[in-house]
N, C-alpha and C positions, 0 to 999 in steps of 0.2 A: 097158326101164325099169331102171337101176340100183336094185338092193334095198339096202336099209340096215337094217345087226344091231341087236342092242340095244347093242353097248357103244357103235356112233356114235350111240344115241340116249340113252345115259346121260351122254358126254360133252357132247351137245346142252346139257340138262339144269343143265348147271356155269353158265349163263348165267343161268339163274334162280337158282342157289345165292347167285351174287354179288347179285342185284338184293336178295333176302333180306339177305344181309349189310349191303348200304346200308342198307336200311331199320332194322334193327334198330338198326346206328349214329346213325345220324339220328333214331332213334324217329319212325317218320310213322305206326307204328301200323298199317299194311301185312305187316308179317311173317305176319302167322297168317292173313289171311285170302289174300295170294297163294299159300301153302301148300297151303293147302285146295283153293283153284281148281284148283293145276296136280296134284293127288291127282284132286281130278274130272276134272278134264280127260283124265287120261290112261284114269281106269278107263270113263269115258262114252264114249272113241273107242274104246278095246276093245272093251268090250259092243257098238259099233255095228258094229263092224266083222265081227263073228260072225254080229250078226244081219240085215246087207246082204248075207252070205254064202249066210246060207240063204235071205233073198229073195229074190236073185239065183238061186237053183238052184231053189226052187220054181217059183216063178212061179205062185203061186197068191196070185189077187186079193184073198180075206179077209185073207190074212196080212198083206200088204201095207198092207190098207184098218186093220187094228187098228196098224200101226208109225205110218202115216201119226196117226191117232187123239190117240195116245201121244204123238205129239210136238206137237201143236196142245195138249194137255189143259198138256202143262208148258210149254209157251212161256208159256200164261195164269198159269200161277202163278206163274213167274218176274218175268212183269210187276207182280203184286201182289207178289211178295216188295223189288223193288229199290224202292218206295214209302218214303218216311218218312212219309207222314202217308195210306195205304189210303185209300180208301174201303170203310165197313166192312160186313159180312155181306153177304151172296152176290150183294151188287149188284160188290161191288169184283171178284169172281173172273169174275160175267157179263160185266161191261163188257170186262174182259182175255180171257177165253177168245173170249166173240163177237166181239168186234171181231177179234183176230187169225184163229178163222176163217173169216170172212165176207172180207178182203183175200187169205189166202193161197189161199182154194180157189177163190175168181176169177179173179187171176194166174194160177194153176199151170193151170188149166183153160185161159183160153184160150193158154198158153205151150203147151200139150201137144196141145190140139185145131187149134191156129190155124199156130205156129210149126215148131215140133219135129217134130209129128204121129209118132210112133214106132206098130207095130204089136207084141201090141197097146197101149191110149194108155192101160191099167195100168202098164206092163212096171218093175218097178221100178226097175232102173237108170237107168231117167230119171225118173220120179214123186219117188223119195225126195229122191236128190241135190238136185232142182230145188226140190223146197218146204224143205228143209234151209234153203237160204240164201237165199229168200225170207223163213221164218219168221226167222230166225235179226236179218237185218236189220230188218224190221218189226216184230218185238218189241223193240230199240233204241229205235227211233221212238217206237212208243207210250209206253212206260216213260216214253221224254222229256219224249213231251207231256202226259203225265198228272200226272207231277212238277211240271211247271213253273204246270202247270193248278191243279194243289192249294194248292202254292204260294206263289201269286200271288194265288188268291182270300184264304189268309190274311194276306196281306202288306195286300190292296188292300180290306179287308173292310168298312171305312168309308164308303171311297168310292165302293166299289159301292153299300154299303144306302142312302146319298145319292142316288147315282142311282133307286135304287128308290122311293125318295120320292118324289123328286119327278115318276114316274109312268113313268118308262122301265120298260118289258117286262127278263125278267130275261135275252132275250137282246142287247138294248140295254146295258143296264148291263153284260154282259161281254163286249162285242164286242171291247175292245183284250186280254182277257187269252183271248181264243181264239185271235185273229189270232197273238198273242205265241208262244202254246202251239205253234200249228201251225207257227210257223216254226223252234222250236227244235226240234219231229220230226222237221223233215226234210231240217233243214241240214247231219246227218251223210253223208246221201246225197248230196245236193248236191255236198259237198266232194270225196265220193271219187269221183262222175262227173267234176267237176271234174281231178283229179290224175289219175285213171288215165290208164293210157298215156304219163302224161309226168314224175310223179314216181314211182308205183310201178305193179307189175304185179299186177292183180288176181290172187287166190289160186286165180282155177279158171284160167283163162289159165295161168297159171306151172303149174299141174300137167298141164295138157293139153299146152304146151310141152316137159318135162322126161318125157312118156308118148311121145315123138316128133311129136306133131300135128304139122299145117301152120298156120305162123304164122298164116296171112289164115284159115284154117277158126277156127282158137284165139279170134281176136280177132270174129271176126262169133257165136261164140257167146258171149264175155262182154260184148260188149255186146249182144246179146238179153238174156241175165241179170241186166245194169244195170237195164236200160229195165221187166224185170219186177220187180224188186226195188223200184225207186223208185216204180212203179205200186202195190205192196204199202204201202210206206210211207206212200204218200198217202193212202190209202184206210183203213187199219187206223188210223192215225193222226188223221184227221178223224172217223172213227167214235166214237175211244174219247173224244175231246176232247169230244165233242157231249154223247156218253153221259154224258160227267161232270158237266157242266155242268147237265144235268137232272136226273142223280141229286140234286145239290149246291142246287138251288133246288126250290120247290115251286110244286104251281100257283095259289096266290097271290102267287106272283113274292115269294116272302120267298128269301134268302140260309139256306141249313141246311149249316152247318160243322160243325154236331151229328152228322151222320151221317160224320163222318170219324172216321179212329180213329188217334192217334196212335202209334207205334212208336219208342223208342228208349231 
């Protein structure tokens, strides 16, 4: 594998300076907050990097089981933080933590019991990586569909309590804004099952290619990793849609936006 210094990663780097300079031109209001991103960005792949290092050399399960933990706890916050309008007190953060990990530790379980099978089926070099970008894409999803979910109930708020009048159950009255919900989770994934292999090269493919792999081995494990990724998104994603929808209504089928909390 060719290594690369930091000055080919500082010149990387000029690529983002320019995207900065557009935006500030343009005022889109982008400047500060891709700043920020690629400041985390860089210092979150360091930290990761150090601490795949030592879980790669220990090999001990606890440590492992607390990295794995650590990253399911922030996916869920993440998900509540990309909200404009939460769902508020500790239903918003349940809905996002459980729903991501009830999808990711299914997929990863049976990718690792079923597919992969590594010995032993802790080992972190296969556990972390694989729920990385499980979680990674499935918190996507969810985010989507719980945006589109919030939404949509406040866009459609009328017509739904209409329906509830006139006697429809409260999952009657929202059956088109869940259908809606659940197709904008997961039409991200779609797309890039879609393209892969023929507009772009997915990012574990392409690093397994440029690590020397063998193309046909490269490509039969990124698509296992699709196929569990998309499994993740369906699943976290119908979860968290369902969840909200029952947070959002009560059981006399009344419409409660009151429990939403606005941000911005």
């Amino acid at each position: 594998m060719i290594s690369i210094g930091y000055l080919e990663l500082a010149l990387g780097s000029l690529l983002l300076v320019m995207h900065g300079a557009i935006s500030l031109w343009y005022r889109t209001g982008v400047a500060t907050s891709l700043l920020i991103a690629a400041v985390r960005m860089v210092v979150q792949l360091g930290l990761m990097a150090y601490v795949l290092r030592f879980l790669f050399a220990s090999q001990f399960p606890l440590w492992t089981l607390l990295a794995v933990s650590v990253m399911i706890v922030f996916a869920g916050y993440e998900i509540m933080a990309r909200q404009k309008r939460p769902i508020g007190g500790g239903w918003g953060y349940g809905i996002g933590v459980g729903s991501i990990f009830m999808s990711a530790t299914v997929v990863t379980v049976f990718g690792l019991f079923v597919q992969i099978k590594p010995d032993p089926w802790y080992e972190a070099r296969y556990l972390v990586p694989l729920l990385g970008m499980v979680l990674g894409n499935t918190m996507t999803g969810i985010s989507i569909g719980l945006a589109t979910l919030t939404t949509s109930l406040k866009q459609e708020q009328n017509a739904i309590e209409a329906r509830l009048a006139l006697g429809h159950s409260k999952w009657q009255a929202c059956e088109t804004l869940i259908r809606q919900s659940l197709h904008t989770g997961m039409i991200s994934i779609v797309n890039s099952m879609s393209a892969a292999g023929l507009v772009f090269i997915p990012g574990m493919m392409t690093g397994q290619l440029m690590a020397g792999a063998d193309p046909i081995e490269a490509a039969k494990y990124q698509a296992l990793v699709m196929f569990l990724i998309a499994g993740g998104v369906a699943i976290g994603t119908t979860l968290a849609v369902f969840l909200g929808v029952y947070r959002l209504t009560d059981q006399r089928h009344r419409l409660r936006l009151d429990r939403l909390s606005a941000r911005l």
